[in-house]
N, C-alpha and C positions, 0 to 999 in steps of 0.2 A: 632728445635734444640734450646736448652739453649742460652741465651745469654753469659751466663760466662761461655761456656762450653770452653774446651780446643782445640778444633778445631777452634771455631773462634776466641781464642785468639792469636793461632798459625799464623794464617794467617794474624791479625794485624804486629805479630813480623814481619815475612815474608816480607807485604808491607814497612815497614817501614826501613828495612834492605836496602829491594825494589831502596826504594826512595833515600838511600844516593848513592848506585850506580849509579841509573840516572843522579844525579846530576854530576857525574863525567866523562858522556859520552860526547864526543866531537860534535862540532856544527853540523857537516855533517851527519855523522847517528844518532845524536839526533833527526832530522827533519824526518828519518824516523823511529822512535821512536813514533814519536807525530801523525804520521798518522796511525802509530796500532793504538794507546791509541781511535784515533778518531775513529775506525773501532767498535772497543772494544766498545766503548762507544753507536756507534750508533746498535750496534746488541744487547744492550739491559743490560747490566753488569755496577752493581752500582759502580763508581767508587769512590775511595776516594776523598774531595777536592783539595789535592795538586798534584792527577796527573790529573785530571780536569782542573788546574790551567798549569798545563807544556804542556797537549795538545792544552791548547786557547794562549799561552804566547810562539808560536815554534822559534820567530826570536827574542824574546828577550835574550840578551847577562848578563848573569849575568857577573857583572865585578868583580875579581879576591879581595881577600880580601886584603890590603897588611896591611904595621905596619901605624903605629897613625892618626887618620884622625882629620883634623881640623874642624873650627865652621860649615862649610856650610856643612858638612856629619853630624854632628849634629843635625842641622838644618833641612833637609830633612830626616833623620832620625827619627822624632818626628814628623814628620807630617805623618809617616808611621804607625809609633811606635800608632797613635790615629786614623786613618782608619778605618773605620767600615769594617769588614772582611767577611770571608765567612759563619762564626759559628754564631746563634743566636743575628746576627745582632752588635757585641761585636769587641773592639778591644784590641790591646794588654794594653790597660791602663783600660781596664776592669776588668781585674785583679791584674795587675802590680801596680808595682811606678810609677810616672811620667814619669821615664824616663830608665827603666829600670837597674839602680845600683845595686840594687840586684843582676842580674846576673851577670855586669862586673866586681865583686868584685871574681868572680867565673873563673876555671879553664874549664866552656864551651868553646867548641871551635868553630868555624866559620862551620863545618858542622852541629854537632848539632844543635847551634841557627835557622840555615837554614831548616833545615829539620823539625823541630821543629813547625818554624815560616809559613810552609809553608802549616801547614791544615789549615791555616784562613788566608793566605794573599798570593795573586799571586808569582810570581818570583822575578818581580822588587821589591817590598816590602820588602821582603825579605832579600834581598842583602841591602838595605837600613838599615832595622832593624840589621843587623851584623854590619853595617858602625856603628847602631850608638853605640852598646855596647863598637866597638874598641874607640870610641868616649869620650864613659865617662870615660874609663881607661887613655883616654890621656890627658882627663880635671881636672880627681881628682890625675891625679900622679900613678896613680894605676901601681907598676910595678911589686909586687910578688900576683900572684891570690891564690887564698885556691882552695885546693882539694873538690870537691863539692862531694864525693863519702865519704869524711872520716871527712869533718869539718860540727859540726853540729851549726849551729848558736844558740848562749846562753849558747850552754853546760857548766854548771858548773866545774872550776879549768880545762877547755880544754876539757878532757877526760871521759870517765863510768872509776868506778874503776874497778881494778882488781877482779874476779873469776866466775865459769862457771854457779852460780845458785844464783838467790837473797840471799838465806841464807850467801852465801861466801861474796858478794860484800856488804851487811850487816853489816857483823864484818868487813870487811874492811872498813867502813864509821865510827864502831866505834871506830876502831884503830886508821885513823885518829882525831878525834876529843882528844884523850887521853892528848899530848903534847899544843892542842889550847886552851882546856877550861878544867885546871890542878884540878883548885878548885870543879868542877864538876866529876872530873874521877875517883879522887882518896882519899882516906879518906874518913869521913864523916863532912858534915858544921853540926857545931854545936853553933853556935852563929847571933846574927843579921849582927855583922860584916863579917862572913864566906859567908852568903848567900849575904851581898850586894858585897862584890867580886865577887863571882859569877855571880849575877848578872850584873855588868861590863865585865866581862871578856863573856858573852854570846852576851851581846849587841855590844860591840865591833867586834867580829868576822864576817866577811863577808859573809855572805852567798852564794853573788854569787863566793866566791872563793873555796868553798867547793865542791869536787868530790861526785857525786853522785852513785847509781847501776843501774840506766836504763838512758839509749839513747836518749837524744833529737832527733826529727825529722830533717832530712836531709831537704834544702833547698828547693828542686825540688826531686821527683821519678817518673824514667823514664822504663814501661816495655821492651823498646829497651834493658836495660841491661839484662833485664831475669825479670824473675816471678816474685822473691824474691820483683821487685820493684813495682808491682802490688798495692799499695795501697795509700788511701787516708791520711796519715801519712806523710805528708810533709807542710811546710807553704806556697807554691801554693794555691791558693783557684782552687778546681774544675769547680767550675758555675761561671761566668762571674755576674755582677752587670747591670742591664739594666737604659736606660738613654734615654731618649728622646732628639730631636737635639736638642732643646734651655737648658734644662741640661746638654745635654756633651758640649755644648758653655761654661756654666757658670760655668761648673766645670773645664775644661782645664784652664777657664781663673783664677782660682784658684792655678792651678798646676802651670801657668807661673809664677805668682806672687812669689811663693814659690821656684820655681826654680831659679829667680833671685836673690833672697834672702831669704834663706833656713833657715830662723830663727824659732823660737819654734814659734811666735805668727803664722806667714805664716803656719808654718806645719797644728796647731790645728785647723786653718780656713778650711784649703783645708780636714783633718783629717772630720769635721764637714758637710763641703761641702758632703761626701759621701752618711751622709743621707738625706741631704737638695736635691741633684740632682740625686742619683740613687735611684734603686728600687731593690727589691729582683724578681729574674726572677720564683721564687714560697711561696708557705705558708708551705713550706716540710722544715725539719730539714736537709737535704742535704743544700737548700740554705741558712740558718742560718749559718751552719761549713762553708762555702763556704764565706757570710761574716763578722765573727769574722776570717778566714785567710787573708782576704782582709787588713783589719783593721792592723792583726798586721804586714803584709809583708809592710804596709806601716810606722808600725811606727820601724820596722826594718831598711828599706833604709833612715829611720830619722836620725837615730843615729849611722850607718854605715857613712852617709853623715858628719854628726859633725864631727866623730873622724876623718876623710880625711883633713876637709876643717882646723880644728884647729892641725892636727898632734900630737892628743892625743889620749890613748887607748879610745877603746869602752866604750860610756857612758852606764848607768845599768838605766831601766826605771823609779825605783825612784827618781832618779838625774832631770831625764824630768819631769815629775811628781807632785814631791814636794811641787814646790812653787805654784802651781797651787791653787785656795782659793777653787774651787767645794769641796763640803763633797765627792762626789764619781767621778773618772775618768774614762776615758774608759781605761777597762781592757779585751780585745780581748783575751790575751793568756789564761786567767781562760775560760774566754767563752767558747772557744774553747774545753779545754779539760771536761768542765761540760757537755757540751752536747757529747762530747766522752762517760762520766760516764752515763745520763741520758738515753742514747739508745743503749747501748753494748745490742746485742742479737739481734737487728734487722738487715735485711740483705738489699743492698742497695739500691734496689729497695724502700724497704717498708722507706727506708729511705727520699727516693724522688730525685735518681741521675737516669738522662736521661740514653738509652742503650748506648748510645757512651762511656760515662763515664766508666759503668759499665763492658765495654770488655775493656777497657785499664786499672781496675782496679780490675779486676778475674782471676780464674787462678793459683794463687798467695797464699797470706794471705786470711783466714776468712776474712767476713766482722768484725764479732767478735773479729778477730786478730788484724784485722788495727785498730780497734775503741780503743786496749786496746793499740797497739803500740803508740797512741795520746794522751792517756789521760793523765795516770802518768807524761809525761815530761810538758804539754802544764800547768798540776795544778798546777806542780810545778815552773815551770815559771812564774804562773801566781801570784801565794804566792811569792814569790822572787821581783815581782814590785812592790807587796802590802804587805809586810811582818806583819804589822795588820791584816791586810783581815777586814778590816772597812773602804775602801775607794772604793771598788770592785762594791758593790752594796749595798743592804737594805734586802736580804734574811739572816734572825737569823742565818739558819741551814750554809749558809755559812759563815759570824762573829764569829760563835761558831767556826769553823774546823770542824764541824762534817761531811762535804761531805770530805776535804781532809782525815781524821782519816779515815775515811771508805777504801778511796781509797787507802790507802797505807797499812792500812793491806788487802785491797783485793789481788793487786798489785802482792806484796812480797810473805809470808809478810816480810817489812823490818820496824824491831821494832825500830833499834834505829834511824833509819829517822824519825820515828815517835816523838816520845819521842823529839827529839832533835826542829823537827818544833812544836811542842807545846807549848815547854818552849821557844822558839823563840817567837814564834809569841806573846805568853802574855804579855812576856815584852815588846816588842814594842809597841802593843798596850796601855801597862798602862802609859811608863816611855818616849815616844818617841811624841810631837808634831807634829810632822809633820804625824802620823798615827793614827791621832784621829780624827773621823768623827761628832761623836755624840753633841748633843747642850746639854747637859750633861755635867758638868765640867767633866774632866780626872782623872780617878782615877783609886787606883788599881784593876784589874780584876782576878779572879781567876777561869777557866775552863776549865775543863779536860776533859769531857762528853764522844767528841767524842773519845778520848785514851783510856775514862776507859771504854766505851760500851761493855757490855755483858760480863766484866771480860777477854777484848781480849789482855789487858796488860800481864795478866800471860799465857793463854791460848797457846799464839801466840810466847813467849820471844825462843830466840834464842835455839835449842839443843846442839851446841859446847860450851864444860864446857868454855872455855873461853871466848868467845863470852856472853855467860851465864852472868860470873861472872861481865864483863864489863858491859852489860846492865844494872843488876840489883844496880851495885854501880852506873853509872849515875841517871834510875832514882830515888831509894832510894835519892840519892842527889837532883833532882828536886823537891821531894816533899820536903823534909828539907827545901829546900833557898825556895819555896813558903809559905810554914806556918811562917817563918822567918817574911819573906818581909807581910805575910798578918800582922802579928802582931804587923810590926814598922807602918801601913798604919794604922792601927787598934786603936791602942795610940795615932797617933797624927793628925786623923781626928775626934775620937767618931762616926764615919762613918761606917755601912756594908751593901755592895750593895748585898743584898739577904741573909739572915740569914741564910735560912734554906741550900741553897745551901753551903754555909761558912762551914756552920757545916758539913756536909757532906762528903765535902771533906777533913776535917780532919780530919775526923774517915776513910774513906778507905786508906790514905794516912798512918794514922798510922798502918792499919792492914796490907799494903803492908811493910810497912820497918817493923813491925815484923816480917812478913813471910822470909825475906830477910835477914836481921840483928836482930837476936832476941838480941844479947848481947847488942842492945843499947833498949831494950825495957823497959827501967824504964827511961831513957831520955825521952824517944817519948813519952811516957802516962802523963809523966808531963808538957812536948811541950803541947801535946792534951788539956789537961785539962784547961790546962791555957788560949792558946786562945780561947775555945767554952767560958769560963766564960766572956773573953773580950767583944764578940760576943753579948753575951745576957746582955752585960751592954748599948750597942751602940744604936743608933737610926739606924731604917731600911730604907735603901733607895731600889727599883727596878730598873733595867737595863730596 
């Protein structure tokens, strides 16, 4: 029989259904409960961990959850909470946070947790591990939890926008943008001064306050709800992080330090520590996604933790970030969704996820499915902390955009997502300090590559006339305020970083706003003319 077949994923649901019942059967025929389980067991039928754990655990008394617990449920909580367990030798801080925030910030409830907690940790554990999430709720004030079925962490402006197919949620992203970035929407910039408005009014604009058309990943997905949650499309890391005892010694004593005081230097030490004291429990791309989820569920419960302890909204990773002097930071949510992009088509086996995994993660979505359900949001989260994408890594094809350009018109396609993070990201990278990597002085950049590859700008450009017409005046406007801004860069360094490229791109820049606006096509050829002439007066510099 298949592993991902539907019979044995049924029967997962089944036990697991199984196991909240149990838990609610009373002490008297629990006990002889526990002496099937032992009959069961010894005629030979593999049982799952946690009812292994309820047959050898018959007289232990789970005690009863009630409301706030203080230090010492804490306390003993976290010594549970680091237990090496029944799974691959791993405990719950082999994937988790310290201490698990993450989930008390969450509308789990005390069976969940429990049931949950209980394929990798006896009874008593268990009930320990609930004490201690009521624990963090009572230490950070936590008293309204989020819907963990309908809040997705990071999603952009809250919410997916509104309509039932990326083409509609599309023009809905361009509608929004009409009223925020005016000089871009409407008319045409026809001067240096039009396009440095623009340019301000793009830089200014928040990104992470901008509704997007696809779904961040849900915290945790659990097949207990049904199929649908079948996948590897959540910031739970799958595989645990292996650690030897003098490692998981010196990396808890990392996590105390940081939980006594949870400031950015404590976080990046223990952040650091990860790969100083674990390991990856294979050389498979399962445990790579496995830890880039690791990486960023912890620098989620970072910045969940700030906004608690200072009574301020959610900080935005570039705020962490920033001040940091590295040329590149750890950027886990690109990670993440790169290697989503890098191995969509393989199923998860060939991925390298054990069979346990793979029955609680079949059934459901394609492997195919889950990998696409991860990427688009995880790239775009990942762009959103690095809004240059020059502080991510040292790969061109990714400083260029050309993996996200791909991936969003794969995606969608949604053009004017496109469009919009291109001219985004440029400017940040030309005109923004804080997202320039290169030992390069900072100057301006001008590349479209991956937007304009294979003619997929026109190709791909929305079929609703109005959606249409919006697109096409955005980016006819993008390329104006770029030849603009090349030409003020152009004047007053005698600088061009790659002629030939320069040039290039203002001859297809001019042939798209001809196709699009012919009646300004004696403007644009004079635009054109004038900067390729600047162009070839300047000394050449290469990127």
């Amino acid at each position: 029989m298949r592993c991902d077949s539907f019979g044995v994923l049924d029967v997962y649901v089944k036990l697991e259904r199984l196991k909240t019942v149990v838990q609610s059967i009373p002490m008297v025929p629990f006990t002889l409960l526990t002496l099937r389980l032992k009959f069961l067991a010894a005629s030979g039928l593999a049982l799952a961990p946690w009812l292994l754990a309820i047959s050898q655990t018959q007289d232990a008394s789970i005690q009863p959850v009630g409301s706030p617990r203080g230090k010492t449920a804490y306390e003993k909580g976290l010594e549970a909470w680091r237990k090496v367990g029944f799974v691959n030798n791993a405990s719950c801080a082999s994937c988790h946070g310290p201490d698990g925030l993450e989930l008390a910030i969450y509308n789990f409830d005390d069976a969940t947790i429990k049931r949950r907690a209980l394929i990798h940790v006896n009874a008593e554990d268990a009930a320990l591990i609930v004490d201690l999430i009521h624990a963090d709720r009572d230490k950070y004030g936590i008293k309204t939890l989020r819907d963990q079925m309908t809040d997705r962490p990071f999603q952009p402006g809250g919410a997916v926008l509104p309509g039932d197919t990326p083409e509609a949620r599309d023009a809905a992203f361009g509608e929004e943008l009409q009223d925020k970035l005016p000089t871009l929407t409407h008319g045409r910039i026809g001067s240096i001064e039009d396009a440095d408005k623009a340019k301000n009014e793009l830089l200014s604009l928040d990104a992470w306050s901008l509704k997007v058309g696809f779904e961040f990943n849900r915290i945790s997905e659990d097949i207990f709800h049904g199929k649908a949650h079948a996948t590897i499309a959540q910031w739970l890391p799958d595989l645990p992080r292996s650690m030897t005892d003098d490692g998981r010694a010196a990396y808890y004593d990392l996590q105390d330090k940081y939980l006594a005081d949870p400031s950015d230097a404590n976080f990046f030490s223990m952040l650091k520590g990860v790969d100083k004291f674990t390991t990856p429990p294979s050389k498979m791309p399962a445990a790579a996604m496995s830890y880039d989820k690791f990486r960023a569920t912890l620098i989620l419960q970072h910045l969940e933790r700030r906004a608690l302890i200072d009574s301020a909204p959610l900080p935005h990773a570039p705020e962490l970030f920033g001040s940091r002097p590295e040329q590149a930071f750890p950027n886990p949510m690109w990670d993440f969704g790169d290697l989503a992009r890098r191995y969509s088509g393989l199923d998860l086996a060939e991925l390298g996820f054990p069979k346990d995994v793979i029955v609680k993660k079949s059934g459901g979505p394609t492997a195919e499915a889950q990998l696409n359900e991860a990427k688009m949001p995880w790239l775009w989260l990942g762009w959103l902390s690095d809004q240059g994408l020059q502080r991510t890594g040292f790969d061109r094809q990714l400083q260029t955009a050309q993996y996200m350009s791909e991936a969003i018109w794969d995606e969608g396609p949604y053009p004017m997502h496109n469009i919009f993070f291109n001219a985004k990201k440029l400017l940040t990278q030309s005109f923004l300090p804080s997202a320039w990597s290169s030992n390069a002085p900072q100057h301006y950049v001008l590349d479209y590559s991956g937007f304009l590859r294979n003619g997929r700008h026109i190709q791909l450009e929305p079929k609703d006339p109005v959606a249409k017409q919006q697109y096409r005046t955005f980016v006819a406007n993008c390329f104006r305020m770029n030849t603009y801004l090349l030409l003020d860069d152009l004047q007053k360094t005698h600088i061009s970083w790659g002629k030939d490229s320069n040039k290039g791109h203002m001859r297809t820049f001019a042939s798209y706003i001809d196709m699009v606006d012919p009646d300004s096509k004696a403007q644009t050829e004079a635009l054109t003319t004038q900067v390729i002439d600047v162009i070839d007066d300047c000394a050449q510099r290469i990127r």
